[in-house]
TORDREN-763158 format. One record per residue (C-alpha): residue in one letter; residue number from 1; x, y, z. Coordinates in steps of 0.001 Angstrom, whole numbers, always signed. Layout:
BEGIN
["a", NUM, [X, Y, Z]]
...
// end
This chain:
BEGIN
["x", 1, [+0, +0, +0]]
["x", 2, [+1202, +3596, -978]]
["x", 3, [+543, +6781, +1319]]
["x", 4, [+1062, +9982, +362]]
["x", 5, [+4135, +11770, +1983]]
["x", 6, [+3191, +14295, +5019]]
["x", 7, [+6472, +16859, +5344]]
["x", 8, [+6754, +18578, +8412]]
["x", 9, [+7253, +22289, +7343]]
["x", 10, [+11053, +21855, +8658]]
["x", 11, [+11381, +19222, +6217]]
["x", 12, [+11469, +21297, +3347]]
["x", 13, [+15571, +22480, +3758]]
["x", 14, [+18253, +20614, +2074]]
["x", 15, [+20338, +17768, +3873]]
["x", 16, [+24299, +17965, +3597]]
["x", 17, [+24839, +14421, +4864]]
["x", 18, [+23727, +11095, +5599]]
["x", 19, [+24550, +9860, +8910]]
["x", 20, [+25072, +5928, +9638]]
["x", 21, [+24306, +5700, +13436]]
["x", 22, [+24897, +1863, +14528]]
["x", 23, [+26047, +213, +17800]]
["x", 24, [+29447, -386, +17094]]
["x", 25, [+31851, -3254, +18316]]
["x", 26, [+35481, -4240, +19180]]
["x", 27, [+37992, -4779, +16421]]
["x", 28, [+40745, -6724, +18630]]
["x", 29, [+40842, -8856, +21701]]
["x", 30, [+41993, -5549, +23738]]
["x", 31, [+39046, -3433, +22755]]
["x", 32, [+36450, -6299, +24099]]
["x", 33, [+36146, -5376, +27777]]
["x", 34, [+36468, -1473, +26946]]
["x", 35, [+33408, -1858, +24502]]
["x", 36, [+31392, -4140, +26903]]
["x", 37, [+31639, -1847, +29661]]
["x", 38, [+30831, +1084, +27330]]
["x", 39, [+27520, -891, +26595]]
["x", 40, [+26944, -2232, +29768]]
["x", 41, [+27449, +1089, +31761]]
["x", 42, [+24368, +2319, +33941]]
["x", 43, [+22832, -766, +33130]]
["x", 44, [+22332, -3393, +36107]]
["x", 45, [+24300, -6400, +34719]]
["x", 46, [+26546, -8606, +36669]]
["x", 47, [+30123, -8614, +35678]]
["x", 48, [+29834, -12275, +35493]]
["x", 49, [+27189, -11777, +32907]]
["x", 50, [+29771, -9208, +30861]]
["x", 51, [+33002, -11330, +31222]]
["x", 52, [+30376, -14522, +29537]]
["x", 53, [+29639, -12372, +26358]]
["x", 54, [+33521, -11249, +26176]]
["x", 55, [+34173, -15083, +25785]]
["x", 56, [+31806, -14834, +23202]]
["x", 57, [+34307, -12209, +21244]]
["x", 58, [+37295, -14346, +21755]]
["x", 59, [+35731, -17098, +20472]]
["x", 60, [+35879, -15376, +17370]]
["x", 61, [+39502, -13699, +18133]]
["x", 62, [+38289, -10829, +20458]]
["x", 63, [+36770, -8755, +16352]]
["x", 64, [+33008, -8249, +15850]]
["x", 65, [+31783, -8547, +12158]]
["x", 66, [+29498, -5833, +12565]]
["x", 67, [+31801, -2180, +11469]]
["x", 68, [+32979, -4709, +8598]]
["x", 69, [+29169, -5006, +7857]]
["x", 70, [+28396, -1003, +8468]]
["x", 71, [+31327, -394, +5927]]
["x", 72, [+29715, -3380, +3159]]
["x", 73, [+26552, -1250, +4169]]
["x", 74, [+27905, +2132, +3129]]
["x", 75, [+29659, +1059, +27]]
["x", 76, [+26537, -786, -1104]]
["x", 77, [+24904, +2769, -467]]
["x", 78, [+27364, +4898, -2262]]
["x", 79, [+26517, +2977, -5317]]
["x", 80, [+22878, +3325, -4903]]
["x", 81, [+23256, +6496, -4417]]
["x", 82, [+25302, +7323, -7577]]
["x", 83, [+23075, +5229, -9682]]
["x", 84, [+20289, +7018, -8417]]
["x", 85, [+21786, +10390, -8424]]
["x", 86, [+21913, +11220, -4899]]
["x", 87, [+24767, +13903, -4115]]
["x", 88, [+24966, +13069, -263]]
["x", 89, [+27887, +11663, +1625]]
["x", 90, [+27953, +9377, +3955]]
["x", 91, [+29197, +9051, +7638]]
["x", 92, [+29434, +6800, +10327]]
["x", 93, [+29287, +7100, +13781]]
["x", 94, [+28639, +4515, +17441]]
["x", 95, [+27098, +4806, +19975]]
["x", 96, [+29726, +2417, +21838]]
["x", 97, [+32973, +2277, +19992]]
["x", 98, [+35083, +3957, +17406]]
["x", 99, [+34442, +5848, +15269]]
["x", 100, [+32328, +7180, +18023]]
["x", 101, [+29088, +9088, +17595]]
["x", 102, [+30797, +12623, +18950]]
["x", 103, [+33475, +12506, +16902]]
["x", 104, [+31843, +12123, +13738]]
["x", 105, [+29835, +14874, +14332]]
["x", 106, [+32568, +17111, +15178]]
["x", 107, [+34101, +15835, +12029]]
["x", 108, [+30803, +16699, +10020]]
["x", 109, [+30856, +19744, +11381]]
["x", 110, [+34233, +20565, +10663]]
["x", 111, [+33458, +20061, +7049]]
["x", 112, [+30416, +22078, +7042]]
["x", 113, [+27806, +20075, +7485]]
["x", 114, [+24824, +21926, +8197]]
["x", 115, [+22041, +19132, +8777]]
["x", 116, [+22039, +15982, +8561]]
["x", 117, [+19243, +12683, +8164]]
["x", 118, [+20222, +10010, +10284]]
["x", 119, [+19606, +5905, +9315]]
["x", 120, [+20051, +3496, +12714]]
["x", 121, [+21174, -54, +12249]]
["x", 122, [+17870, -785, +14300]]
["x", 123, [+14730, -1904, +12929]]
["x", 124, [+12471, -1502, +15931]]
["x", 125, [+10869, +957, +17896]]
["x", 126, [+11910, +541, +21393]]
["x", 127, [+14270, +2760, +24086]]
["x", 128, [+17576, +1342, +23037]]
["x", 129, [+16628, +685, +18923]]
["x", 130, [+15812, +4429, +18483]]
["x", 131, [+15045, +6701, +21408]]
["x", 132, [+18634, +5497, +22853]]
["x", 133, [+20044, +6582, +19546]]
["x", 134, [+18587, +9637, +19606]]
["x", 135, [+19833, +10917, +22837]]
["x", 136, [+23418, +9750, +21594]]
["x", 137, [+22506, +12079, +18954]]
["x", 138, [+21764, +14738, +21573]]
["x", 139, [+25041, +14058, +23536]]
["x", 140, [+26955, +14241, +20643]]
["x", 141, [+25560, +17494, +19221]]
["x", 142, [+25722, +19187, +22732]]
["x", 143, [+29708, +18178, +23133]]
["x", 144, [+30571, +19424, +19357]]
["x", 145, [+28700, +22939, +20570]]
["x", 146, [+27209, +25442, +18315]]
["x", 147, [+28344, +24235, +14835]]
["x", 148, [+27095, +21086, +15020]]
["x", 149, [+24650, +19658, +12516]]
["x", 150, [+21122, +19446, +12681]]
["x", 151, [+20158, +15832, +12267]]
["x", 152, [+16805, +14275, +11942]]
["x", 153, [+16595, +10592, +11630]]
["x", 154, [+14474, +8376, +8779]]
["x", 155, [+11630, +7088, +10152]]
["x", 156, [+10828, +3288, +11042]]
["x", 157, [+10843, +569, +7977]]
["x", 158, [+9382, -2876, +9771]]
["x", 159, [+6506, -2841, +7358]]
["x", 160, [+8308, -1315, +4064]]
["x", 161, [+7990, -3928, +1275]]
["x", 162, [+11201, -3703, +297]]
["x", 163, [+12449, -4921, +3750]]
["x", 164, [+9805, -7645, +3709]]
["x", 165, [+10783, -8934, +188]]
["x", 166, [+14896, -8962, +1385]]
["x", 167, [+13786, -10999, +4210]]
["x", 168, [+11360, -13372, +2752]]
["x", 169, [+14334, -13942, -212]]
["x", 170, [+16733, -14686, +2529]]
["x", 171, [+14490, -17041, +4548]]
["x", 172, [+13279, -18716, +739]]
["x", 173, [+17082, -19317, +118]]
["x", 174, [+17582, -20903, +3206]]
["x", 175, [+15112, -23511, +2696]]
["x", 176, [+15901, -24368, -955]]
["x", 177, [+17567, -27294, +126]]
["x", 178, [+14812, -28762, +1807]]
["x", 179, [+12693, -30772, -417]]
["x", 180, [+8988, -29781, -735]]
["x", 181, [+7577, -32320, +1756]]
["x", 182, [+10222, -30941, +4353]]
["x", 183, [+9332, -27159, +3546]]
["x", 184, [+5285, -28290, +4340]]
["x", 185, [+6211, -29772, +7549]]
["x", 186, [+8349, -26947, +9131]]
["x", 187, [+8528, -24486, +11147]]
["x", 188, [+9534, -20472, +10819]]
["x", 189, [+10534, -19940, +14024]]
["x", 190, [+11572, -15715, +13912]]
["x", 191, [+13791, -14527, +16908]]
["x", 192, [+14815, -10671, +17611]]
["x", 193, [+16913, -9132, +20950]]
["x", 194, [+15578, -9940, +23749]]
["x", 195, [+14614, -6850, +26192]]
["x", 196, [+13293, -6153, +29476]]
["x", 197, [+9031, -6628, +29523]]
["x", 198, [+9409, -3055, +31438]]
["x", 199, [+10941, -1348, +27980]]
["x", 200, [+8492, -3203, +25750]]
["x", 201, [+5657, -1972, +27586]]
["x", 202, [+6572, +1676, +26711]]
["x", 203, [+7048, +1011, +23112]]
["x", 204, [+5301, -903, +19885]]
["x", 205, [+8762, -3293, +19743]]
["x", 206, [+6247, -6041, +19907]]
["x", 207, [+3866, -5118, +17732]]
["x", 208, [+5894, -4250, +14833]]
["x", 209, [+8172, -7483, +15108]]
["x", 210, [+4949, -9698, +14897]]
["x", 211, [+3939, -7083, +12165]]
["x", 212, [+6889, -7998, +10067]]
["x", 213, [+6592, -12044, +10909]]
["x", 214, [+3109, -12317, +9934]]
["x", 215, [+4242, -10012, +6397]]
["x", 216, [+6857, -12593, +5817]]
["x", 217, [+5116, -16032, +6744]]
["x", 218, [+2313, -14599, +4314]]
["x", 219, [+4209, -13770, +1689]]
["x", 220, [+5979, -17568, +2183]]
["x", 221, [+2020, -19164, +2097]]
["x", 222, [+3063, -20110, +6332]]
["x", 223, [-241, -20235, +8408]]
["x", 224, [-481, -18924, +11913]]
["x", 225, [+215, -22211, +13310]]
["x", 226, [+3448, -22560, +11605]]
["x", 227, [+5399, -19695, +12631]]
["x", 228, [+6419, -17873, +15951]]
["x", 229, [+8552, -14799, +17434]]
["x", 230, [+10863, -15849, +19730]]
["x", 231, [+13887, -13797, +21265]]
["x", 232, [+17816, -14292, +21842]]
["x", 233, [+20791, -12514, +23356]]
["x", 234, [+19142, -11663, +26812]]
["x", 235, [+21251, -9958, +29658]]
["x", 236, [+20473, -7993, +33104]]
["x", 237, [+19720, -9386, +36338]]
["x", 238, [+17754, -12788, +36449]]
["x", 239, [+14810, -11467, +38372]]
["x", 240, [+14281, -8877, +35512]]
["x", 241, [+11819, -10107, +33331]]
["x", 242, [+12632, -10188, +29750]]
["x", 243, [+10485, -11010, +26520]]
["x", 244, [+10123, -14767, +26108]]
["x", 245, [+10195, -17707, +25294]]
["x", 246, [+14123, -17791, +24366]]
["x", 247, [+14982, -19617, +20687]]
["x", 248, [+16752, -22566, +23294]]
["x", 249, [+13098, -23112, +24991]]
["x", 250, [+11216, -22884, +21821]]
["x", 251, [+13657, -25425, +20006]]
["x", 252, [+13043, -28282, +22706]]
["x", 253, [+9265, -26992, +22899]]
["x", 254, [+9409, -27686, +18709]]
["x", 255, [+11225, -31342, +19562]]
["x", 256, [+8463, -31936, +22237]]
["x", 257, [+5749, -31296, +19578]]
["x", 258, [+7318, -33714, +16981]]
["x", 259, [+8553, -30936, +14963]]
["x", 260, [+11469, -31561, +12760]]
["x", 261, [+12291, -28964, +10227]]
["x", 262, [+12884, -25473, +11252]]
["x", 263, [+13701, -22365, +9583]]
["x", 264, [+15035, -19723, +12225]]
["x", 265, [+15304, -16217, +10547]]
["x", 266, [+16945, -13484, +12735]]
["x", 267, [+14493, -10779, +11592]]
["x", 268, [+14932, -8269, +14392]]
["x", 269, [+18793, -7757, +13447]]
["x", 270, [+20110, -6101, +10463]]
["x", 271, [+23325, -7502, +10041]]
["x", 272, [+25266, -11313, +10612]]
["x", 273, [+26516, -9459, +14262]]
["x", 274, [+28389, -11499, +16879]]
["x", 275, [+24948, -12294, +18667]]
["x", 276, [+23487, -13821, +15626]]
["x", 277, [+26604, -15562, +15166]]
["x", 278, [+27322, -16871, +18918]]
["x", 279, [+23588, -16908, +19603]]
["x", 280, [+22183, -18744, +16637]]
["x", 281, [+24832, -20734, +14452]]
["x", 282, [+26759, -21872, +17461]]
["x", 283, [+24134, -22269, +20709]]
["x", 284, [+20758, -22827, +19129]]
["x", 285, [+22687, -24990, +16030]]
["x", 286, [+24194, -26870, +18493]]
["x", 287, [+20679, -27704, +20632]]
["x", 288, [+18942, -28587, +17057]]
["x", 289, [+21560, -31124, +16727]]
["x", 290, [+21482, -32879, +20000]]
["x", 291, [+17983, -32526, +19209]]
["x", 292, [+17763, -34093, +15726]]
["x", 293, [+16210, -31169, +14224]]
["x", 294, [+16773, -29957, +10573]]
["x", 295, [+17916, -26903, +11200]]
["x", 296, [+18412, -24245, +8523]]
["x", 297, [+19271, -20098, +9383]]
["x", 298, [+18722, -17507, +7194]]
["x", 299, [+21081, -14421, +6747]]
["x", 300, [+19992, -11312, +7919]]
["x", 301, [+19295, -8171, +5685]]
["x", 302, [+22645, -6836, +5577]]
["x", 303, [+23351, -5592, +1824]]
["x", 304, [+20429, -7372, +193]]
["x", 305, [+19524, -5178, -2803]]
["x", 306, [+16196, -4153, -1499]]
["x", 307, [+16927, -3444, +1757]]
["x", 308, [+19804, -1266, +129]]
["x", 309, [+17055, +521, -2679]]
["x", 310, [+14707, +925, +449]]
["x", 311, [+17521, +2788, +2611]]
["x", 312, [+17506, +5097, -487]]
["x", 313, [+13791, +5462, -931]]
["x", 314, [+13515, +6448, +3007]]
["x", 315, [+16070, +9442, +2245]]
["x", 316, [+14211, +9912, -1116]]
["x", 317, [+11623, +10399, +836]]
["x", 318, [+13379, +13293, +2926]]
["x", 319, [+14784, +15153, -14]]
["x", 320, [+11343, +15456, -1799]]
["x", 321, [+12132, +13333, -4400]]
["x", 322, [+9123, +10750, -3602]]
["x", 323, [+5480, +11345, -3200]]
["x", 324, [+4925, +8444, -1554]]
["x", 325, [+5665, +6544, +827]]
["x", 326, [+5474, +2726, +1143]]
["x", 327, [+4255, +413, +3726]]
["x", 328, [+2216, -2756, +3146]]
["x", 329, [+145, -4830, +6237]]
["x", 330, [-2462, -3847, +8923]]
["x", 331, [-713, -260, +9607]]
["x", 332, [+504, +2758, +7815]]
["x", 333, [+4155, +3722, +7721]]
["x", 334, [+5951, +5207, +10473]]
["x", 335, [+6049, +8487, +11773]]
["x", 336, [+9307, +11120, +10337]]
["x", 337, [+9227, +12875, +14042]]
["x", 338, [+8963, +10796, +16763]]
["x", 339, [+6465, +12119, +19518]]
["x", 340, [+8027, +13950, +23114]]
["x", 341, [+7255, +11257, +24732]]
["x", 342, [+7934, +8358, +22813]]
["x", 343, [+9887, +5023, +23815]]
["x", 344, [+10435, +6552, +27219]]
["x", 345, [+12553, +4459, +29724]]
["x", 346, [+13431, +4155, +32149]]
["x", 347, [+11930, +7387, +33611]]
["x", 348, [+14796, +10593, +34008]]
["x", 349, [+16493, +9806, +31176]]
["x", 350, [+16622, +13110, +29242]]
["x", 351, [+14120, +13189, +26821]]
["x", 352, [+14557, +12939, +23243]]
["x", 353, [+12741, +15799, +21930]]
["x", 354, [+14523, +18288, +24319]]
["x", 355, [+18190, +20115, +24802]]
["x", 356, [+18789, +20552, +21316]]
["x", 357, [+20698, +22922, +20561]]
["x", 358, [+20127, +25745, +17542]]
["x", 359, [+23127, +26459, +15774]]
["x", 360, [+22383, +30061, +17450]]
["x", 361, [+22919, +28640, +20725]]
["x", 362, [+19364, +28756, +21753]]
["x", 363, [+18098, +26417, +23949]]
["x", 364, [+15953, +23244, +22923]]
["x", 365, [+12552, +24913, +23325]]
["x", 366, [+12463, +25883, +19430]]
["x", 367, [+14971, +23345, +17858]]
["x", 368, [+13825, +20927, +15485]]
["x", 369, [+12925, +17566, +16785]]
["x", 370, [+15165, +14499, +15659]]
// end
């Protein structure tokens, strides 16, 4: 379904830039702890918990695959963006390791940079999949000062078609070695990040994940019955509760029910990251064995084609070079602004639609929201 484009009057000025904002990860065995404890900081997780994902790291020499991913990303971009005649470059910045959020604004400001439309690495709306973000965005632009960039961010794409055809592609290519009587007898079994119930409450994280499973099990002719959202990767204290049921539980639940053949498709992560990696091909491979279940995983995203042309339709979108704006399923596509209050948590956290600074120094109560 196509819906015309609503442009905030704000929207109507030129962007200098496009700005990659991701998560980031270590590039050597020494950076592991240093990045952990940048991600874990504030946050009430036992050390014991952080030193069990480091082994994680090591496991695959102490480097995550994701800035190697956010570079494939940006270089499958660049060529979008040429073929489509885009005149925008591109920059990259974390929120917990180099290059690091703050100084690649200072850098964009530096070069003149004047404003700026931000793409996360995050699918979902939830605290730490935008909102987060967007107070890193805050941060940054408050410690650069007075010439840094305005930057407003693309809005949410779990129900764009083109992000529901790269997926369903992925997951159909994953099951092409099954033989047709195997494919009618499995199981789509779609996990995301795990993350506390009290987060998910104060966001539509859930919603839109089962928005973008039911998409994709329709447009692979999967009844309700067949498929489910699970979750992965969880952390914090054990008396925290957490979305459920984990991809571990639901495999031996799957074995319990006689279920042999299961596709698991990572759909809540955009890239093959170390928790896809650890999480799925090594723990929940290694339980489908043991278990004697035909177990097949489908990539993530990452530089399909049409995840890449829809990156370029959402700043399409933002330059006025597209009337319309795409989003198939039950609801209509995201909002460009988010509201004051949305994706709060936990409460006093500064808010995400306030302290921005003008590039006249004026306080937040008249800049643009992100």
């Amino acid at each position: 379904m196509i819906h015309p484009t609503e442009r905030p009057i704000f929207m109507n000025q030129p962007y200098d830039a496009l700005l990659i904002v991701s998560f980031g990860g270590p590039d050597r065995p020494e950076d592991v702890l240093p990045f952990l404890e940048n991600v874990l900081r504030g946050k009430p997780v036992p050390r014991e918990r952080m030193l069990e994902v480091a082994e994680h790291y090591y496991h695959f020499g102490g480097k995550s695959p994701i800035n190697d991913q956010v570079r494939e990303l940006i270089s499958a971009l660049k060529i979008e963006f040429q073929k489509s005649g885009i005149d925008l470059p591109i920059y990259w910045g974390n929120r917990n390791w180099h290059p690091m959020l703050t100084d690649t604004v200072r850098e964009m400001a530096e070069q003149g940079v004047q404003r700026a439309l931000a793409f996360f690495t995050s699918g979902y709306s939830c605290y730490s999949g935008c909102r987060q973000y967007r107070e890193n965005i805050i941060a940054a632009r408050e410690a650069v000062g007075a010439q840094a960039p305005l930057i407003e961010k693309t809005r949410m794409f779990y129900n764009h078609p083109l992000f529901i055809e790269a997926n369903t592609e992925r997951l159909r290519t994953a099951m092409s070695t099954w033989s047709g009587e195997e494919r009618q007898q499995a199981h789509l079994t779609f996990t995301a990040h795990s993350i506390p119930m009290s987060m998910a409450d104060r966001s539509n994280y859930t919603l839109q994940l089962t928005e973008t499973c039911r998409l994709i099990a329709n447009a692979l002719e999967f009844e309700k019955d067949r498929w489910s959202l699970v979750y992965q990767s969880r952390s914090g204290r054990p008396q925290d509760p957490w979305l459920e049921p984990d991809i571990l539980d639901h495999l031996k639940s799957l074995n319990e029910r006689n279920i042999r053949n299961v596709a698991v498709a990572p759909v809540g992560f955009l890239s093959d990251h170390m928790e896809v990696l650890y999480d799925l091909d090594e723990e929940a491979s290694l339980l489908a064995k043991q278990l004697g279940l035909n177990f097949v995983r489908s990539g993530t995203v990452g530089t399909h084609p049409q995840f890449i042309a829809m990156i370029r339709e959402l700043v399409e979108e933002r330059i006025g070079r597209r009337s319309c704006r795409q989003a198939i399923g039950h609801f209509g596509p995201s909002h460009d602004v988010c509201p004051p209050h949305c994706c709060e948590y936990p409460t006093g956290r500064p808010t995400a639609a306030a302290n921005i600074s003008n590039r006249d120094g004026s306080n937040g109560s008249t800049a643009r929201p992100i």
